[in-house]
C-alpha positions as CSV (number, residue, x, y, z in Angstrom):
1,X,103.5,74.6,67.6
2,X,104.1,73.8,71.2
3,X,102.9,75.6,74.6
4,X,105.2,76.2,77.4
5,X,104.3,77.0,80.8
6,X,107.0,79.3,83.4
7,X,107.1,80.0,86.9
8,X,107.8,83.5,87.1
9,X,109.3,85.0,90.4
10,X,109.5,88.6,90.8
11,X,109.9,92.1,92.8
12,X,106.9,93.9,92.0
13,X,108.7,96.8,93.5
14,X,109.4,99.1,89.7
15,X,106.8,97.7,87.9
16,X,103.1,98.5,87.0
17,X,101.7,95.2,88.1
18,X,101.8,92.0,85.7
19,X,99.4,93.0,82.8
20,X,100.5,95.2,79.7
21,X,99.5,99.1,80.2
22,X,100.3,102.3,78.7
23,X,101.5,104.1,81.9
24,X,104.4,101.9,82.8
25,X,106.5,98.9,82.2
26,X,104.9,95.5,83.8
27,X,106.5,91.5,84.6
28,X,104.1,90.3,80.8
29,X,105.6,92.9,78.8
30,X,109.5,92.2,80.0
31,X,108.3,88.7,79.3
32,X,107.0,89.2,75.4
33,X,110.3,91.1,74.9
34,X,112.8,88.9,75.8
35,X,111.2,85.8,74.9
36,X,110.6,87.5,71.3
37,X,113.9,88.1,70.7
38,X,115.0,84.6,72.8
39,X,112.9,82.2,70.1
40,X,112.8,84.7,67.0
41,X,109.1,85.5,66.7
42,X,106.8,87.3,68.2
43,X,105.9,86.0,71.8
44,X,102.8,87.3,74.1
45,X,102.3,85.7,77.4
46,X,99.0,84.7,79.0
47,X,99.6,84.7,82.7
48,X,97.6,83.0,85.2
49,X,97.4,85.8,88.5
50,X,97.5,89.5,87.1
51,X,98.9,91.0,90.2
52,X,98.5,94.6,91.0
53,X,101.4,97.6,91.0
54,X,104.0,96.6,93.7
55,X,102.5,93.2,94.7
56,X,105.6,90.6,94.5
57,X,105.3,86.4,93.6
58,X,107.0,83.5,94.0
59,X,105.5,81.5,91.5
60,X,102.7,83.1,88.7
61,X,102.4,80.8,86.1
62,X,102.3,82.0,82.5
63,X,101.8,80.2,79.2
64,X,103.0,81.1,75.4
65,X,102.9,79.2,72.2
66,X,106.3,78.9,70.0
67,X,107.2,77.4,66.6
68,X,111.1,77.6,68.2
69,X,112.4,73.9,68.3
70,X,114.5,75.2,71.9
71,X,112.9,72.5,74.4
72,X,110.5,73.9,76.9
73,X,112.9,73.1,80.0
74,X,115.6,74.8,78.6
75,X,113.8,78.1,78.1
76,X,114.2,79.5,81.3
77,X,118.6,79.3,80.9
78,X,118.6,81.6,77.9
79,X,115.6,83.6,79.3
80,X,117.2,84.2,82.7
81,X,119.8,85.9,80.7
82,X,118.0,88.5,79.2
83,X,115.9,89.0,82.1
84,X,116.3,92.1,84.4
85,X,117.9,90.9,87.8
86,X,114.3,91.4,89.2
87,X,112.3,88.8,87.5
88,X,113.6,84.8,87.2
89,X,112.1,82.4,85.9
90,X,112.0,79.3,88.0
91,X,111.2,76.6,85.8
92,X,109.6,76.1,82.3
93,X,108.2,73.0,80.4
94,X,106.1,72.1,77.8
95,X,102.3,71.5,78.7
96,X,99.8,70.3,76.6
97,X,98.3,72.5,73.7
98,X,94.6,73.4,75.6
99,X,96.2,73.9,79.0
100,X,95.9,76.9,81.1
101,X,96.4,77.6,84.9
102,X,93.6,80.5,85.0
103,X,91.0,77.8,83.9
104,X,92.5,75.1,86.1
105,X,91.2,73.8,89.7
106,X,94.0,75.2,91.6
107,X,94.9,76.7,95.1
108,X,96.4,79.7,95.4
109,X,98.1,81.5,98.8
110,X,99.2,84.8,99.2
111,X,101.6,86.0,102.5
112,X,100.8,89.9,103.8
113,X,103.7,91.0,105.8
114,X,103.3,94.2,108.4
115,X,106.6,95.5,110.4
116,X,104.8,96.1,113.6
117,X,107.6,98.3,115.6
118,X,108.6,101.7,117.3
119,X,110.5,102.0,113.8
120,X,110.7,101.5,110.2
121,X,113.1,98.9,109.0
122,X,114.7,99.8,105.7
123,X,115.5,96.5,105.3
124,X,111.5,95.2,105.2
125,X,110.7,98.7,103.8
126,X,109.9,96.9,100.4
127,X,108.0,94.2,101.0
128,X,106.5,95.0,104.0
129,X,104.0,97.2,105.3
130,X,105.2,99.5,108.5
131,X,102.7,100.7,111.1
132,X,103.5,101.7,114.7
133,X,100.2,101.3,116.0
134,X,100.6,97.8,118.6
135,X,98.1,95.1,117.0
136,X,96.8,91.9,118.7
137,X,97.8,89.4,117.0
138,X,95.3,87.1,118.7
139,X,91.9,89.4,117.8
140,X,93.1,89.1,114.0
141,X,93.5,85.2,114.4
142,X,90.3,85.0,115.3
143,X,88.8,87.3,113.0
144,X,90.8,85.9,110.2
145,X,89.0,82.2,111.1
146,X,85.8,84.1,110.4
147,X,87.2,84.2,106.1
148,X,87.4,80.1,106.0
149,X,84.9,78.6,103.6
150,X,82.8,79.4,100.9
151,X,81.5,83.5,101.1
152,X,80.4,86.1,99.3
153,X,83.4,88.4,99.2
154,X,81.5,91.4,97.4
155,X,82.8,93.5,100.5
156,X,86.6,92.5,100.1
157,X,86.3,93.5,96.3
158,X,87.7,96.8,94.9
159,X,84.5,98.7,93.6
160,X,83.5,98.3,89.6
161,X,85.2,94.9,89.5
162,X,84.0,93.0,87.0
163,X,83.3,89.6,87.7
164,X,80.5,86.6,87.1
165,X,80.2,86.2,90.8
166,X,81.6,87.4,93.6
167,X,81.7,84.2,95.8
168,X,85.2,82.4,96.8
169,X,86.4,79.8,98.5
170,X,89.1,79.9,101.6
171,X,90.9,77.4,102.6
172,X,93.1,78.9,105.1
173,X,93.1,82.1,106.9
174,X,96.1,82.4,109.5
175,X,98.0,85.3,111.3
176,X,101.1,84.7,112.8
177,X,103.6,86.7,114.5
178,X,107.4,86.6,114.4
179,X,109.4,89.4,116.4
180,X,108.2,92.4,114.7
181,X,106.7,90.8,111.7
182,X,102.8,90.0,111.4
183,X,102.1,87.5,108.6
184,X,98.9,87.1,107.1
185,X,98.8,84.0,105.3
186,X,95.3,83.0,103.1
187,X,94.7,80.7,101.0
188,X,92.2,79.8,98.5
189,X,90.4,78.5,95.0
190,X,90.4,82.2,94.0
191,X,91.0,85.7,94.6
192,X,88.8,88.7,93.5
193,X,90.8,92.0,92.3
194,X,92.3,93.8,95.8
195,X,90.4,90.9,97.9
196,X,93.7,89.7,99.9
197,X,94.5,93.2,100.5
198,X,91.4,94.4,101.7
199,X,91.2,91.2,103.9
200,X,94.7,92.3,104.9
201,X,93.2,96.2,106.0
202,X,89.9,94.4,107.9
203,X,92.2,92.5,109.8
204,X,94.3,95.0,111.0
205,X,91.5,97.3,111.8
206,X,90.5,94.6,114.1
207,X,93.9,94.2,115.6
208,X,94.1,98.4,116.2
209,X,90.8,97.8,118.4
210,X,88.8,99.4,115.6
211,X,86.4,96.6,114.5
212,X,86.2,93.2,116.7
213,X,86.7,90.0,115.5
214,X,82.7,89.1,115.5
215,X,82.0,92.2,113.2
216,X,83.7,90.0,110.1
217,X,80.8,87.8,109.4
218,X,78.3,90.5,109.4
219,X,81.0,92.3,107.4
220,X,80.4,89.5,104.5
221,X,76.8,89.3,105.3
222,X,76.6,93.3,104.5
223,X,78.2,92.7,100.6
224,X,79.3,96.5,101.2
225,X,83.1,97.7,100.4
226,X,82.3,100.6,102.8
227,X,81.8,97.9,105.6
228,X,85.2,96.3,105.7
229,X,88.6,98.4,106.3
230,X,90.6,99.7,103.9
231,X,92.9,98.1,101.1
232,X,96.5,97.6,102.5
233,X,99.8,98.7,100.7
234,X,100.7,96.5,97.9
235,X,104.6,96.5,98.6
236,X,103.3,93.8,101.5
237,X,102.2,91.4,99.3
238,X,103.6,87.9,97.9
239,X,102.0,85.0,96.2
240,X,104.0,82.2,97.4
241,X,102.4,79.2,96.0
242,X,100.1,77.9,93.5
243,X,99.3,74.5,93.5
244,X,97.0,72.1,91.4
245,X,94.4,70.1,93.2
């Protein structure tokens, strides 16, 4: 028995998020397919980031236990394969037997990306979120520095999450501006369920005039979810890297 770990890259765009549900197919149960019929026996993925309905990654890490003798590295050549064209895997290798990412010290970011034009661009219409309203970009930099360090994040958390505690760790909170795109970049030692996208929302309430920057730290002080804006699209969400530290 041997573990393997993948880096999975994928457009969240037709799927119901990364976790196994009854409504809809998701990235782990394309995964236990084709890897099942890949090495012969049945195969179940534990993935490290369960991202939501539409969100897209780079990177999520996933590990699975096989008897197959394949080696770990070459995995990912007969599973690309078998893959739909919207999930690759970019890299798999045998880790050791008790390893696993979700209970690893890591740092994770996540990109938000908002088309902020007259117009829609079909181009960015998946993996972007449109709005027309003009934001300032330099009111949501500063409110975004308000996010870096240790917090209670009860307000950026989707309502009836279950979790042991509710504080985080950010690293990096920036917002950066490219033509017509407006890229929220944060990173961080973990993410609560809707957290980057509800950050996302706050800020660009802020950048519409509707909250100012300095309402953000009485926003974390409040632990409310009614206190900080609403949760962004999905489609405009990426994890892009996930690193161990």
């Amino acid at each position: 028995m041997k573990r393997v770990m993948l880096t999975v890259a994928y457009d969240g765009t037709n799927y119901c998020g990364w976790q196994i549900q009854s409504n809809g197919n998701t990235i782990e149960a394309e995964l236990n397919k084709h890897l099942s019929e890949l090495l012969g026996e049945e195969i179940k993925v534990s993935g490290a980031s369960r991202t939501d309905a539409g969100v897209h990654a780079l990177c999520n890490l996933a590990v699975f236990d096989t008897n197959a003798r394949m080696p770990g590295e070459k995995i990912s050549y007969g599973l690309n394969q078998r893959l739909p064209e919207d999930i690759r895997i970019q890299e798999s290798k045998e880790v050791d037997g008790d390893f696993h990412p979700r209970f690893t010290a890591t740092k994770k970011t996540y990109e938000y990306r908002i088309y902020n034009s007259r117009f829609p661009n079909p181009v960015e219409r998946l993996y972007s979120h449109f709005t027309y309203v003009p934001l300032n970009v330099d009111n949501m930099q500063r409110a975004a520095a308000f996010f870096v360090g240790e917090h209670d994040f009860k307000s950026f958390c989707a309502v009836g999450t279950q979790v042991e505690s509710t504080i985080r760790t950010i690293y990096e909170c920036t917002v950066e501006k490219n033509g017509p795109v407006i890229c929220i970049r944060v990173s961080g030692n973990g993410f609560l369920y809707n957290m980057v996208r509800i950050i996302a929302g706050t800020l660009m309430e802020v950048g519409k005039g509707n909250l100012n920057p300095a309402d953000v730290p009485t926003i974390l002080e409040e632990r409310n979810r009614q206190s900080a804006g609403p949760t962004a699209p999905a489609k405009g969400l990426m994890l892009t890297a996930y690193e161990f530290v």
